[in-house]
C-alpha positions in Angstrom: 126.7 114.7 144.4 125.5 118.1 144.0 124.7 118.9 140.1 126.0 121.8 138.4 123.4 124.2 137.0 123.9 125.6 133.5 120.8 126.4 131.2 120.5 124.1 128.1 121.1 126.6 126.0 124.1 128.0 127.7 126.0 124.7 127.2 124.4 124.0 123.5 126.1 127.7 122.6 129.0 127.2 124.8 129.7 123.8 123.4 129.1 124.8 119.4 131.7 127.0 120.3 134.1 125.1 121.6 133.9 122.0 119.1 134.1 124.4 116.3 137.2 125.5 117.4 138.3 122.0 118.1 137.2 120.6 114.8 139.1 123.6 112.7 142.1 122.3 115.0 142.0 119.1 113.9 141.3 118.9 110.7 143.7 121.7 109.7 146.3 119.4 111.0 148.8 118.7 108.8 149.9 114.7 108.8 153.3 115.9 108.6 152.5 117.5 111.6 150.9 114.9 113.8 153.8 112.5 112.6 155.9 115.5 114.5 153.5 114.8 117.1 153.6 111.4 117.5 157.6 111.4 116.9 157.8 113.8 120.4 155.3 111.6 122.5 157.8 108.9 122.2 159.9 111.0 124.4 157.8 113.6 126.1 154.5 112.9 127.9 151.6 115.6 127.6 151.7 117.1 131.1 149.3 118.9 133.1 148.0 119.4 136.5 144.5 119.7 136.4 142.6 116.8 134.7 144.1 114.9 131.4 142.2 112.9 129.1 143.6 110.4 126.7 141.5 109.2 124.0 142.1 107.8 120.3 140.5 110.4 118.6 141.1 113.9 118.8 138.1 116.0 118.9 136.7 113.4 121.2 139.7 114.3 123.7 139.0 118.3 123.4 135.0 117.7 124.1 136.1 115.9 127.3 139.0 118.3 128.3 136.0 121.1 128.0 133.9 119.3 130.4 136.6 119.3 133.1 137.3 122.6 132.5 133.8 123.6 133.4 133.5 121.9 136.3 132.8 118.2 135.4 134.3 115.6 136.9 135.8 112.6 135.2 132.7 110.7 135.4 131.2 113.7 133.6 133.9 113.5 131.2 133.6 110.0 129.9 130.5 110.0 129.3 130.8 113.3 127.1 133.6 111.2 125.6 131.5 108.1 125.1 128.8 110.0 123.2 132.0 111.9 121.1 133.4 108.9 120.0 130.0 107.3 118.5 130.1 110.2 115.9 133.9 110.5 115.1 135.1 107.3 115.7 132.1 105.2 114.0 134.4 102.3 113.9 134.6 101.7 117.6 133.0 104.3 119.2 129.0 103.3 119.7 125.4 103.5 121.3 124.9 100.0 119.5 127.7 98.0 121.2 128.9 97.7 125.3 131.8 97.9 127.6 133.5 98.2 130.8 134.0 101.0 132.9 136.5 101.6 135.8 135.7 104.1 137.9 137.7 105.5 141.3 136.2 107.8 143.7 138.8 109.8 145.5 136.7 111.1 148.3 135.5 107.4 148.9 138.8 106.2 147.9 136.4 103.1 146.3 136.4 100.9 142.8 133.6 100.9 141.2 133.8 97.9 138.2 130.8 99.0 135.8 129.6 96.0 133.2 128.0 97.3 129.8 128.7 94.7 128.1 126.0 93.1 125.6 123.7 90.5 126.2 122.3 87.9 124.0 118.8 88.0 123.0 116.6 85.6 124.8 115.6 83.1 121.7 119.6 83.0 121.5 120.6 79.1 121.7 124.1 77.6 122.2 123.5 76.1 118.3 122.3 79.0 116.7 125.6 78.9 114.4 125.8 76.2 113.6 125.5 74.8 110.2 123.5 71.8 109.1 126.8 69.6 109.2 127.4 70.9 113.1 130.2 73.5 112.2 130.5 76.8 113.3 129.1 79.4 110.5 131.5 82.3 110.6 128.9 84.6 108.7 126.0 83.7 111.1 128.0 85.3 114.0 129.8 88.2 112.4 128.1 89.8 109.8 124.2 88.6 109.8 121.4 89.6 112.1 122.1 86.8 114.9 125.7 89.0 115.0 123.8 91.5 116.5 123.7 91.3 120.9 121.4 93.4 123.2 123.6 96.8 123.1 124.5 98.4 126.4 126.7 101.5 125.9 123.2 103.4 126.6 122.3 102.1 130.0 126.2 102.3 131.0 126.8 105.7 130.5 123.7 106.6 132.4 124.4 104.7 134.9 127.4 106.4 135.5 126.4 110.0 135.2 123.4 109.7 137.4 125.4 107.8 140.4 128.8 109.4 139.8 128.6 112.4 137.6 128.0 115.9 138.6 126.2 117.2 135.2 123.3 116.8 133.7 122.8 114.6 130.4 121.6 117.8 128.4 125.4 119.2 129.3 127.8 116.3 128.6 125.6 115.0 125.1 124.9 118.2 123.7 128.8 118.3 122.0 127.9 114.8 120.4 124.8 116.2 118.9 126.4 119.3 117.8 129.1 117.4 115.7 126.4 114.7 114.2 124.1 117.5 113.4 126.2 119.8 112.1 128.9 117.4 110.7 132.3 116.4 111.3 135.4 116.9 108.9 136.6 113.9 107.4 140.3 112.7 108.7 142.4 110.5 106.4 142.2 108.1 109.4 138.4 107.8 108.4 138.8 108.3 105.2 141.2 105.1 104.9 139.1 103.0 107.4 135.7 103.9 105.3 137.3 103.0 102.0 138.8 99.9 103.3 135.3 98.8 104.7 133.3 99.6 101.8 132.1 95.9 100.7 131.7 95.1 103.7 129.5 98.1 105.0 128.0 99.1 101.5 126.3 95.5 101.7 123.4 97.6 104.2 121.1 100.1 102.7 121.3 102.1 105.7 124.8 102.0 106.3 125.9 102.5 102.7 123.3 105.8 103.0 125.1 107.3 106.1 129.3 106.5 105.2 129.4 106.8 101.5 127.8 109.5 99.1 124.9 109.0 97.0 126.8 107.6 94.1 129.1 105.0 95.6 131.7 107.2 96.6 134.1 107.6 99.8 134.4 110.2 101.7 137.5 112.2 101.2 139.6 114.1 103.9 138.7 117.4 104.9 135.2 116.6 103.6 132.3 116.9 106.0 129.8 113.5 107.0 126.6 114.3 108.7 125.0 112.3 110.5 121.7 113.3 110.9 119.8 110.1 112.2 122.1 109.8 114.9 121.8 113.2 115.8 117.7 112.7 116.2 118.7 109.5 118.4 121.3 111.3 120.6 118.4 114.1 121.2 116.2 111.9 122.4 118.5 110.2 124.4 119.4 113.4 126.0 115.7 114.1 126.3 114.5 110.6 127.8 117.7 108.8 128.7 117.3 104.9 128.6 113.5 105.4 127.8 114.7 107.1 124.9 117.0 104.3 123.4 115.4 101.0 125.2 111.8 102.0 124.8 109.9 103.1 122.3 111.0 104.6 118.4 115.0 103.5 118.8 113.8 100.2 120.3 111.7 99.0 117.8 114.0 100.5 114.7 116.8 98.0 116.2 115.0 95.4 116.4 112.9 95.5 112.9 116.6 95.9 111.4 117.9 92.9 113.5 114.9 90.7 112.1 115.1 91.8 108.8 118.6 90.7 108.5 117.8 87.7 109.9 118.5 87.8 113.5 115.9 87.6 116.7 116.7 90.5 118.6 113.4 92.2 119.3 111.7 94.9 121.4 111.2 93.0 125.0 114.9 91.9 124.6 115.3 95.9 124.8 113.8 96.4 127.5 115.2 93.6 129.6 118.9 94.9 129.1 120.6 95.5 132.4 123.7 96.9 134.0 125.9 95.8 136.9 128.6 97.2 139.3 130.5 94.4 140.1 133.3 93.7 142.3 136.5 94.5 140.8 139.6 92.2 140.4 142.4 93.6 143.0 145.8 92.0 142.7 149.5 93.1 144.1 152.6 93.2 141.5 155.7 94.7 144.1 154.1 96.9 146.1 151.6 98.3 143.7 148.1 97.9 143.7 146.4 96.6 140.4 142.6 97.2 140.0 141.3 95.8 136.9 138.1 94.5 135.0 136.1 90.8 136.8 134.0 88.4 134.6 132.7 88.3 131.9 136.0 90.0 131.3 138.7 87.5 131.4 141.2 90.9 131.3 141.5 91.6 135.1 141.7 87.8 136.2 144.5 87.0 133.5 146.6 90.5 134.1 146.5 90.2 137.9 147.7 86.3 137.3 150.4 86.9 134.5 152.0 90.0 137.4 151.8 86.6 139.6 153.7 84.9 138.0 156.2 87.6 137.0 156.8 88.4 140.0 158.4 85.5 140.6 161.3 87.1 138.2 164.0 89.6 138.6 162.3 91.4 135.6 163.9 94.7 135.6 167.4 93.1 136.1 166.6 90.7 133.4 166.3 94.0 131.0 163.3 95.4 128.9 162.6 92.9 125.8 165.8 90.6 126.6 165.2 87.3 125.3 164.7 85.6 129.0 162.2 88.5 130.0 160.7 87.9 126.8 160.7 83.8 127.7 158.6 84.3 130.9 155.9 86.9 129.3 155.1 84.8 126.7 155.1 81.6 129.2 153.3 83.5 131.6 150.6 84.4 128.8 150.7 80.9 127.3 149.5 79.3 130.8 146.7 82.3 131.7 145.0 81.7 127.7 144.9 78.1 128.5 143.4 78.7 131.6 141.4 81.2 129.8 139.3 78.9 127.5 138.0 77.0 130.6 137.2 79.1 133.4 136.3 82.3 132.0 132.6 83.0 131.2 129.7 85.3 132.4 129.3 84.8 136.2 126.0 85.6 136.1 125.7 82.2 134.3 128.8 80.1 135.1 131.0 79.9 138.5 134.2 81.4 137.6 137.1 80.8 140.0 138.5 84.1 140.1 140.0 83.5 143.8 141.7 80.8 142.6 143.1 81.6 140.0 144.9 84.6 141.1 145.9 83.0 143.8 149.9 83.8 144.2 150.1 80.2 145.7 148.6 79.3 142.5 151.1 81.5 140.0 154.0 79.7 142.1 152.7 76.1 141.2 152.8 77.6 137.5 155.8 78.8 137.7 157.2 75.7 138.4 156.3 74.1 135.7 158.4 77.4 133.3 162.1 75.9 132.1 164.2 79.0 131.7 165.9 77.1 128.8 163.4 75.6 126.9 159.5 76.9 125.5 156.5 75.0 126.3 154.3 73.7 123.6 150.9 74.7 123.8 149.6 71.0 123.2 151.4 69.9 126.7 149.8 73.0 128.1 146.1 72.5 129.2 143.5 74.3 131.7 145.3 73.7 135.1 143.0 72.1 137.8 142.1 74.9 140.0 140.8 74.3 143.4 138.0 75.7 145.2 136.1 76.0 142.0 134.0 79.3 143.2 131.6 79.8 141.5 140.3 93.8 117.0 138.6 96.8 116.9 137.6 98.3 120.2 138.7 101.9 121.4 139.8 102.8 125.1 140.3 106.4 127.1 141.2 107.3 130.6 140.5 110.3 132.1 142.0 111.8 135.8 140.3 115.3 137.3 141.4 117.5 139.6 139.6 115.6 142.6 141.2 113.0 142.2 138.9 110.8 140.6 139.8 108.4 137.6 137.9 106.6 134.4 139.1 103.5 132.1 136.6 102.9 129.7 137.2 100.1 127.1 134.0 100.0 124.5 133.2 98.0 121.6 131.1 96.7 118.5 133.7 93.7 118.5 134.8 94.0 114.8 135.5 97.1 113.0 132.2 98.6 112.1 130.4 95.9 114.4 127.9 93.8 111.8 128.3 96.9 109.8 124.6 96.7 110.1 122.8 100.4 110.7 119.5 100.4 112.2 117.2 101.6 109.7 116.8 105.4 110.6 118.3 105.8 113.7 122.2 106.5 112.4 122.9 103.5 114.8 125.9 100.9 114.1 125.1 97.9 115.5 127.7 94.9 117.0 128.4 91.2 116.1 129.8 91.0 119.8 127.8 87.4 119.7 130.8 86.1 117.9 132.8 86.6 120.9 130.2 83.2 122.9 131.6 80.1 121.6 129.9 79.0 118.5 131.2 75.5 119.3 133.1 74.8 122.5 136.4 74.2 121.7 136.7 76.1 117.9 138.5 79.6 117.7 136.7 83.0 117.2 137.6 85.6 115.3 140.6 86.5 117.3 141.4 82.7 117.5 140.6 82.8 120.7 139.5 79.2 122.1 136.1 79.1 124.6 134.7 76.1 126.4 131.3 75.2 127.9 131.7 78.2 130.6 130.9 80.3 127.4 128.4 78.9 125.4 125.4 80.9 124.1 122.4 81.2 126.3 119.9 83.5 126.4 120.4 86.9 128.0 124.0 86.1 129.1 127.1 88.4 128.2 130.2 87.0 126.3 133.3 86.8 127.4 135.5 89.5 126.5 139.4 90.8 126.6 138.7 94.2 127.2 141.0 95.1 130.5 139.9 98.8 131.6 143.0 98.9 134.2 143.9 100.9 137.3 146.8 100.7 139.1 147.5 102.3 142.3 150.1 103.5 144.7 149.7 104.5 148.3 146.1 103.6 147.2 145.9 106.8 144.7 145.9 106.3 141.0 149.0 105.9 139.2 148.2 104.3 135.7 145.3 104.5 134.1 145.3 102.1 130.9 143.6 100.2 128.5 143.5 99.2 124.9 142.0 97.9 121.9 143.0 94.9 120.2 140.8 91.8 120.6 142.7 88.8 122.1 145.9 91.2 122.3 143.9 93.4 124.9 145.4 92.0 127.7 148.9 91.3 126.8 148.9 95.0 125.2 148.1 96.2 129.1 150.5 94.0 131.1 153.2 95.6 129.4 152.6 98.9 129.7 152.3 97.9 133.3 155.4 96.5 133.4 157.2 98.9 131.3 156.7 101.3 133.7 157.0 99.5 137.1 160.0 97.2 136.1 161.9 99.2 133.2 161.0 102.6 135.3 160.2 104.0 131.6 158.1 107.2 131.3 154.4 107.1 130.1 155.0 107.4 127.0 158.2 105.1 126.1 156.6 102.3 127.9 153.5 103.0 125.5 155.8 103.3 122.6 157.9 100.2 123.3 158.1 96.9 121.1 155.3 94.6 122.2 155.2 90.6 122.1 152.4 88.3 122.5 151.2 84.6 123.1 147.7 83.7 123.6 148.2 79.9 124.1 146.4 78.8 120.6 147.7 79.3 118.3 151.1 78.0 119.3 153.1 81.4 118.3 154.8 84.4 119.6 153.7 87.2 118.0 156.3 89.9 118.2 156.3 93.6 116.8 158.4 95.1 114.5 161.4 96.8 116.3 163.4 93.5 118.4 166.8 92.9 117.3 167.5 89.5 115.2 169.1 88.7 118.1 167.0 88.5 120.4 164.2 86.8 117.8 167.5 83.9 117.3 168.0 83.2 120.8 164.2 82.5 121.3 163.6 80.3 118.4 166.6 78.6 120.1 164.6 78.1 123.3 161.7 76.7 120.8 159.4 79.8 120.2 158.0 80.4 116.8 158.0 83.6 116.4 156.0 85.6 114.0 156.9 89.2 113.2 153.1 90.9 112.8 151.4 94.2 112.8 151.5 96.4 115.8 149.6 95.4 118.4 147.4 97.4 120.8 146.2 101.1 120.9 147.2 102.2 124.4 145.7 105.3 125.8 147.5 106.1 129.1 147.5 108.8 132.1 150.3 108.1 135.0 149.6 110.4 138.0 153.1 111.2 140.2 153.9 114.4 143.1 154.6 116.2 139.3 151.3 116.5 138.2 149.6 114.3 135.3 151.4 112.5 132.5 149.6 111.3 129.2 150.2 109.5 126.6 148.4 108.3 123.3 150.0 105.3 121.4 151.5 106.5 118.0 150.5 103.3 116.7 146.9 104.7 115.3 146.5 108.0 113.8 144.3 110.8 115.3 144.9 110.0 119.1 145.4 112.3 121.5 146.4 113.3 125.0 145.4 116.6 126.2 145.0 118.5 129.7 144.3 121.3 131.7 
C-alpha cells in the first residue's frame, strides 16, 4: 500500500492541535453530562458514514477519528489508538502487556488473525510458583517480578502498520507523545481507578513517582499527569520502531526492573519476542459469518462452539433473557469452560483440536446431553472426548473506514495496572499476564478460571487467554465488530452481543446495553447482572441454577455496519467510553 506523505512536523503541529481541542472536550465534560450521554446510547447508536471508532476512552477515540479523517485507514487508526490508550488509559492500555488483533481487508476481502500476546521468559518453568509445600503462590504470579511476561503490544502494532497501514509511524504515534509530554487532564474515571490502586501501585518506586504526587497524594480531576518517561520511550519508538523498545536502553530498563523485583526476564528474552498471523477461527451462526480470535485464545474456539450449540434453539422465539433462553446460554457456556480447561493452550506448544471442537456434529452430541427442565452440575460435567485430536482488566476498540476495512483489537496487562510494576525510567507499566499459565494444573487463576497440562508454563510459550477480538460478517462484509474486557467473562460478554443482535434483532446499542448472564463451568454458578426480573431468577433456581446477582459484566465497544451507514456504540457500563465518526 502506497504511504501517505506528510512532513513530521506537519502532523506533530497538526496533531497538538487537534488533541488540544479534544482534551478541552473531554475534560470539560460535565458527569451530568456524559450520564446524559450514556442514558441516549441506550437507545440511539452514534451514526456515521465514513469511518467510526469505538473505544473506552475518549480522547483515545478523537486521536483515531483524526487519523481517518486524514486519510488513514483503520489499520492506521488502531495503532494511533493503541499508542493513545497507553497514556490515558494506563490501566489497560500498554506498551508493556500484548493482544490480539482482527484485521479485514476489503479489497482482499481476507482475515488476518494477528497474535501479540506475551511470552514467557525462557528460564520460565512449569513450577516457578510454586511454594515449598507444592501450592500455587498467588503473589509470585500476580504481583512480583516472575508476574512479568515478554511484552508484545510493540512488535504487534508494528507489525500491523508496516503490512497493513498506509502511514508512517512518525504520523499515527506523534498524538501519544503529544499527550504524555505535554500531559493529560485527569478524569474522575482515573482519578477513582488511581486512588483505588494506590497500595497496590505505590508499593514500586517508579510507579508511585509517575501516578501519585510527590507527597503521597492522588491525582484529582481536572488535574494534569505527565508522563514524561513514557514520552522519551514512545519517541524512540517512533524513531527506531521494535529496535527502539526490544533492543537497546528500553530493553535493558525492563529487564533490570524485572530482576530487581525478583523475576528472570532479561535482555535476550527481548530480543527473542515474536509475532504471528495466524489462521483465524471461522464459524456459521444462521447465515452469518463469525470470524473470531484461534489459540492461544480460547475466545474464538468457545464463541464459534457456544453459536453451535444455540443454534440448535429457537432463540429469538424463545425471547431475549427468558428463563429457557437463559437455561441453554448458560448450559451452552458451562460445557465450552469445561472443554476449555483441557484443550485450550498455545498451539505453538500443545495440539489444540480446534476442528473438532467446533465441529456442528460435535455441538449436536452436546446438545443432547442439555435437559430443557433441569441444570447440569458442573461436577457431572467434564472435558468431552474430542476426536481427531489435531494438533478483569483488559480494554477493546473496533474501528471500520471508509474502504471498507475493519479492526478488533482486544489488549491487556491482565490485571488492572498489570504487576503495577514500572520499568525504572521508561514510564512503562509492566503485566503479570504469567498468571493467566496454570500455576498448577487443575487450580483456578485469578478469574477462577481452571487450566490443565495444555497450559502449563514453559519457556517462551504464550498463555492462554479469553480475549475474543470478534468479527462477524454478512454477505462476506463486516457487520459487527466487537470485543470486550473482562477476564473469564470476555467471551460470554461477546456471544451476547452477538446474539442480541442476530436473534432479538436489537440495535447496536440495546444489545450492548442489555442484562448480561454468565457461567464459566467452575465455579458452579450463574452469574447474572442486575436488571432480570425475580421472575425469571425463581424459575431458574427452579431448574437448579445458583444464581448470583454480581457486578456488571463486560465493557463492550461495538460498530454494526448496515446499507445505512455505520452504527456505534460504547457500553455505559464504564465511564469515559466513547463512539465517535466521520
Amino acid at each position: 500500500m502506497k504511504k501517505i506523505s506528510i512532513t513530521k512536523l506537519a502532523i506533530i503541529s497538526l496533531s497538538a492541535l487537534c488533541i488540544s481541542t479534544a482534551a478541552q472536550a473531554a475534560t470539560t465534560t460535565k458527569p451530568s453530562q456524559l450520564a446524559i450521554y450514556s442514558h441516549m446510547a441506550l437507545h440511539h447508536p452514534v451514526w456515521a458514514r465514513d469511518g467510526m471508532v469505538a473505544s473506552q476512552e475518549a480522547l483515545a477515540t478523537q486521536i483515531g477519528v483524526d487519523i481517518l479523517a486524514k486519510g488513514g485507514n483503520a489499520i492506521d487508526a488502531a495503532v494511533a489508538v493503541g499508542y493513545a490508550l497507553a497514556v490515558t488509559l494506563p490501566r489497560a492500555g500498554n506498551l508493556g502487556g500484548g493482544g490480539f488483533m482482527m484485521i479485514y481487508l476489503s479489497d482482499k476481502q481476507q482475515m488476518i488473525a494477528l497474535d501479540y500476546r506475551e511470552m514467557a521468559p525462557k528460564l520460565a518453568h512449569r513450577d516457578m510458583f510454586l511454594d515449598d509445600m507444592g501450592n500455587p503462590d498467588k503473589k509470585l504470579s500476580r504481583f512480583h517480578g516472575l508476574a512479568v511476561g515478554i511484552p508484545g503490544t510493540v512488535m504487534g502494532m508494528e507489525l500491523a502498520l508496516s503490512k497493513y497501514g498506509t502511514m508512517s509511524r512518525e504520523q499515527v504515534m506523534a498524538p501519544a507523545i503529544f499527550l504524555a509530554k505535554n500531559g493529560i487532564k485527569v478524569t474522575a474515571d482515573l482519578a477513582n481507578s488511581l486512588g483505588a490502586m494506590s497500595k497496590r501501585l505505590g508499593q514500586w518506586p517508579s510507579t508511585r513517582s509517575i501516578f501519585y504526587k510527590a507527597d503521597g497524594a492522588n491525582y484529582q480531576p481536572g488535574e494534569t499527569l505527565v508522563q514524561s518517561d513514557l514520552a522519551n520511550s514512545l519517541e524512540t519508538i517512533s524513531k527506531l520502531g521494535n529496535k527502539g523498545f526490544y533492543q537497546g536502553k528500553i530493553a535493558q530498563q525492563i529487564a533490570d526492573s524485572v530482576v530487581a523485583a525478583g523475576g528472570v526476564l532479561t535482555v535476550d528474552d527481548m530480543s527473542q519476542y515474536q509475532v504471528i498471523e495466524r489462521e483465524a477461527v471461522i464459524g456459521t451462526y444462521r447465515g452469518y459469518q463469525v470470524a473470531s480470535m484461534p489459540p492461544p485464545s480460547s475466545g474464538g474456539v468457545h464463541i464459534v462452539q457456544m453459536l453451535n450449540m444455540l443454534a440448535q434453539y429457537p432463540i429469538g422465539e424463545m425471547g431475549h433473557n427468558s428463563s429457557d433462553t437463559i437455561h441453554v446460554m448458560a448450559e451452552s457456556m458451562r460445557r465450552a469452560y469445561a472443554d476449555r480447561s483441557k484443550y485450550l493452550g498455545d498451539p505453538d506448544f500443545v495440539n489444540v483440536p480446534v476442528s473438532a471442537l467446533i465441529d456442528k456434529k460435535y455441538a449436536i452430541e452436546l446438545v443432547k446431553t442439555i435437559d430443557m427442565d433441569k441444570a447440569s452440575l458442573s461436577s457431572d460435567i467434564s472435558p468431552t472426548k474430542v476426536l481427531p485430536y489435531e494438533s478483569n482488566e483488559t480494554t477493546h476498540y473496533s474501528i471500520i473506514d471508509k474502504f471498507g476495512n475493519a479492526v478488533s483489537n482486544t489488549y491487556t496487562l491482565n490485571f488492572s495496572y498489570g504487576s503495577g510494576l514500572v520499568a525504572q525510567g521508561s514510564g512503562i507499566l509492566l503485566n503479570n499476564e504469567m498468571d493467566d499459565f496454570s500455576a498448577k494444573p487443575g487450580t483456578p487463576n485469578g478469574y477462577g478460571l481452571i487450566g490443565g497440562e495444555a497450559n502449563a508454563v514453559e519457556a517462551y510459550k504464550r498463555p492462554l487467554s479469553s480475549m475474543t477480538p470478534t468479527i462477524v460478517l454478512k454477505d462476506g462484509k463486516p457487520y459487527i465488530v466487537t470485543g470486550s474486557p473482562g477476564g473469564s467473562r470476555i467471551i460470554t460478554t461477546t456471544l451476547q452481543v452477538i446474539m442480541n443482535v442476530i436473534d432479538h434483532k436489537m440495535n447496536i446499542a440495546e444489545a450492548s446495553a442489555a442484562p448480561r448472564i454468565h457461567h464459566q463451568w467452575l465455579p458452579d454458578f450463574l452469574r447474572v447482572e442486575k436488571g432480570l426480573s425475580k421472575d425469571t431468577i425463581d424459575l431458574l433456581k427452579a431448574k437448579g441454577h445458583q444464581v448470583k446477582v454480581k457486578s456488571s459484566m463486560g465493557s463492550t465497544q461495538t460498530i454494526m455496519l448496515n446499507d445505512l451507514g455505520l452504527y456505534g456504540a460504547s457500553d455505559p457500563r464504564r465511564p469515559a467510553a466513547l463512539s465517535k465518526g466521520l
